[in-house]
C-alpha positions in Angstrom: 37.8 -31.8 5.6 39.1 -34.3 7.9 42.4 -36.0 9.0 43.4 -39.5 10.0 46.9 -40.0 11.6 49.1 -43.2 11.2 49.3 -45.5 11.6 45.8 -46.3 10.3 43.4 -48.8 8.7 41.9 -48.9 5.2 38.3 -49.6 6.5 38.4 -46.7 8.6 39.7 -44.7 5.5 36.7 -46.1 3.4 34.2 -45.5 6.0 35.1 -41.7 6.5 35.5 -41.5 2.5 32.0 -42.5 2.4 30.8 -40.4 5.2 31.9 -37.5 3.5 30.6 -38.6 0.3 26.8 -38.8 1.8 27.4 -35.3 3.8 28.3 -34.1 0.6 25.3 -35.5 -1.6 22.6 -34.2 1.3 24.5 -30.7 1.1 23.5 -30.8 -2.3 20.0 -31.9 -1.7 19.8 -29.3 0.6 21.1 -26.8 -2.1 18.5 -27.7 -4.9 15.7 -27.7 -2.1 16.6 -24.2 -0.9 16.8 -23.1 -4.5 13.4 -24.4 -5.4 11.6 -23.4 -2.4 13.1 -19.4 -3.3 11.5 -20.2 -6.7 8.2 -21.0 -5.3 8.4 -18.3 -2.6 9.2 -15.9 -5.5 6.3 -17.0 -7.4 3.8 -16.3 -4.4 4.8 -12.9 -3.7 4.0 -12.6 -7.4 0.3 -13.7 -7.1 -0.2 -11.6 -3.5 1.4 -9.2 -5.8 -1.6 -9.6 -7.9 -4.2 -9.5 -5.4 -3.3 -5.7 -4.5 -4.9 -3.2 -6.1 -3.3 -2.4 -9.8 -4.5 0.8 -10.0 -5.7 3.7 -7.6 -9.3 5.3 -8.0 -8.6 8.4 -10.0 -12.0 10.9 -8.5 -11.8 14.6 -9.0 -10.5 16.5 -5.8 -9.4 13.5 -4.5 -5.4 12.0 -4.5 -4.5 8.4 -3.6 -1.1 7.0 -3.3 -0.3 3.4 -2.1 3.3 2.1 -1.5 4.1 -1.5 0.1 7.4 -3.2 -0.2 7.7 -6.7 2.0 10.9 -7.6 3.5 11.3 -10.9 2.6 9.7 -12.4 -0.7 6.2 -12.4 0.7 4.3 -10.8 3.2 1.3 -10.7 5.7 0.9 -6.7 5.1 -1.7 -5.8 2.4 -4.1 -3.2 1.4 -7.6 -2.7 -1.0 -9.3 -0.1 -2.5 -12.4 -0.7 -4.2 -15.6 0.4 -5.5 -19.2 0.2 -3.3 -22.4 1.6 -4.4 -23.5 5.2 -4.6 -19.6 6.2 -5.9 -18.3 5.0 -2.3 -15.1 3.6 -2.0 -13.4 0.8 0.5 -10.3 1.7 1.9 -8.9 -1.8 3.8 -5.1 -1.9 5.3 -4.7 -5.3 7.3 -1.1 -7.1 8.6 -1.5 -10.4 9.4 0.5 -11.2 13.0 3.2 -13.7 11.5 5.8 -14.3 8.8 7.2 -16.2 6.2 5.0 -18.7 4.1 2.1 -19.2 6.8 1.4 -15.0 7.2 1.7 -14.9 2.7 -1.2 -18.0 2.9 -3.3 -16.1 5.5 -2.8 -12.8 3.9 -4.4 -14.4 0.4 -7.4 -15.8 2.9 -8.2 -13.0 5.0 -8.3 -10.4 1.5 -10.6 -13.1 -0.3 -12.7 -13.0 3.4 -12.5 -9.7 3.8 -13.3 -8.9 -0.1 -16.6 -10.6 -0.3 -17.8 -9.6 3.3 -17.4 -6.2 1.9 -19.5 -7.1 -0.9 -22.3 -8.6 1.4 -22.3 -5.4 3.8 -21.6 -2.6 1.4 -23.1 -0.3 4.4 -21.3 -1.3 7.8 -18.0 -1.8 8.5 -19.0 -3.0 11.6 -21.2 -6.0 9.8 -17.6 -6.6 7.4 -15.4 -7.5 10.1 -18.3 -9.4 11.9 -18.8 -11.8 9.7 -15.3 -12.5 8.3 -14.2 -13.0 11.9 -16.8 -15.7 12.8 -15.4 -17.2 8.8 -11.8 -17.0 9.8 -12.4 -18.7 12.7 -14.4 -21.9 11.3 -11.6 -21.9 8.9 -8.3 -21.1 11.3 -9.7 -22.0 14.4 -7.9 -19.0 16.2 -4.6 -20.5 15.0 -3.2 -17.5 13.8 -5.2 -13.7 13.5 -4.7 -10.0 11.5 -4.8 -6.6 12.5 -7.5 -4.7 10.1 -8.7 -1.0 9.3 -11.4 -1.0 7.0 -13.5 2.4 5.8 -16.0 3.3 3.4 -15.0 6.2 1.9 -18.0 9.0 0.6 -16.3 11.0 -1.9 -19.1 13.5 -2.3 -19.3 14.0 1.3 -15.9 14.1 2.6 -17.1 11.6 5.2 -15.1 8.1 6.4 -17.2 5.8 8.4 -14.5 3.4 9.6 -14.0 0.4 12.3 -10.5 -0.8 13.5 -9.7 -4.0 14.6 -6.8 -3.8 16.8 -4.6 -2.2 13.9 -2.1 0.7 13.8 -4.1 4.0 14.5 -4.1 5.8 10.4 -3.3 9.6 11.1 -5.5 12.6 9.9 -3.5 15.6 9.2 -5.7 18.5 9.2 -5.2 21.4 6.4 -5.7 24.1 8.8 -2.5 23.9 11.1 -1.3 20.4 10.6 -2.5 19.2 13.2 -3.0 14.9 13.4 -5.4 13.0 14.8 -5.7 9.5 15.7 -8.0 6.9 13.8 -7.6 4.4 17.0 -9.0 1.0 17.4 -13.0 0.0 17.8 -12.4 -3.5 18.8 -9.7 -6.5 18.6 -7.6 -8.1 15.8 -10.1 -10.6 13.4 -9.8 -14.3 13.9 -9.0 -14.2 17.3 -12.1 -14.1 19.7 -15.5 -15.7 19.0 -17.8 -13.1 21.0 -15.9 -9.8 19.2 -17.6 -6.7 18.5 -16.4 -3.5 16.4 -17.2 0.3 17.0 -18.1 2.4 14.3 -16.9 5.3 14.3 -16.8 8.7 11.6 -14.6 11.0 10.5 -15.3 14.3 8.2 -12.5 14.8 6.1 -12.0 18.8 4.8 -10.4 20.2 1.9 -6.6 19.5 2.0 -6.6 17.3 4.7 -4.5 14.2 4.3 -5.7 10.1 5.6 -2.3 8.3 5.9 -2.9 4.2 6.4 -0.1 2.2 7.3 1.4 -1.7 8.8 4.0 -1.7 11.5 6.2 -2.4 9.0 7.0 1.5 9.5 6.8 1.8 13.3 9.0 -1.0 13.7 11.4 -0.3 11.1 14.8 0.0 12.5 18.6 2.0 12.0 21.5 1.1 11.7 21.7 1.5 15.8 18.1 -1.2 15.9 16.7 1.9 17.4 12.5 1.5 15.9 11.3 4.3 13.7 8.4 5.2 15.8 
């Protein structure tokens, strides 16, 4: 790795013998620091892995499929289903605008936010985002922000009431012709402006018609020519 031409001295030989030594010894270093932080980045995909849901609703008439796969070890992307009262069900898609280690620490905030504000307003989407924006900003201070949809679901009804906050507009396909529809947004991304507000807005769902929810992790997927998916 080096070269030292004649006629030459033995300090100088010792000192670029010892140079190479330390370069060497901080490669290292940086070898077992890479290694452990891929351990630890492993192990918090695992518990946001955890968070998301480990088993879809199973409600006659009704079919739910999720499917997320990150593209590093963790991820800002992450959805929720859950029960509410009267048999209703929350259906929450969110992607938080960043990557790497500070979008996976967000993403485990903003579900435990989003989770309990759910719990409070069991009724309103409107009140859920409302009150986990104003908590995400005490806490983040507008420092970083997520793209939400967030629905409550009534099963017997067929009937979505929904708000969207600044995220990628879900798709209804109809069962009479196929034709789609646009779930777009109500209001801007949460954790990102103090005096926000959120539409709400309803959809009836028929028999055979399909909801898809999704992150622009599909938009802006790309081919082998980096043209985006669309």
């Amino acid at each position: 790795v080096d070269y030292i031409t004649k006629p030459f001295q033995m300090e100088e030989v010792l000192v670029r013998v010892e140079t190479h030594l330390t370069l060497r010894r901080l490669q290292q270093r940086l070898e077992v620091a890479n290694r452990r932080f891929e351990r630890e980045l492993l192990l918090a995909g695992d518990v946001q892995a955890s968070l998301l849901p480990a088993e879809l609703p199973h409600l006659p008439g009704w079919e739910f499929a999720a499917f997320i796969q990150p593209a590093r070890e963790t991820s800002g992307d992450f959805y929720d289903v859950f029960q509410l009262p009267g048999g209703r069900l929350g259906l929450l898609v969110a992607d938080v605008v960043d990557k790497g280690a500070a979008a996976a620490l967000l993403m485990a905030i903003s579900w435990n936010v989003i989770d309990t504000c759910a719990g409070e307003h069991p009724d309103a989407p409107q009140a859920v985002f409302t009150a986990a924006n104003q908590r995400m900003l005490q806490r983040l201070e507008g420092r970083m922000f997520l793209t939400a949809f967030y629905g409550i679901l009534d099963p017997e009804q067929g009937s979505l009431v929904y708000c969207n906050a600044g995220h990628s507009p879900p798709y209804r396909i109809s069962a009479s012709g196929g034709e789609t529809a646009r779930l777009l947004r109500t209001g801007p991304p949460l954790g990102l402006l103090v005096e926000a507000d959120w539409q709400t807005q309803t959809l009836q769902l028929q028999p055979g018609d399909a909801l898809l929810l999704y992150t622009d992790g599909v938009t802006e997927a790309q081919n082998a020519r980096a043209e985006l998916y669309g």
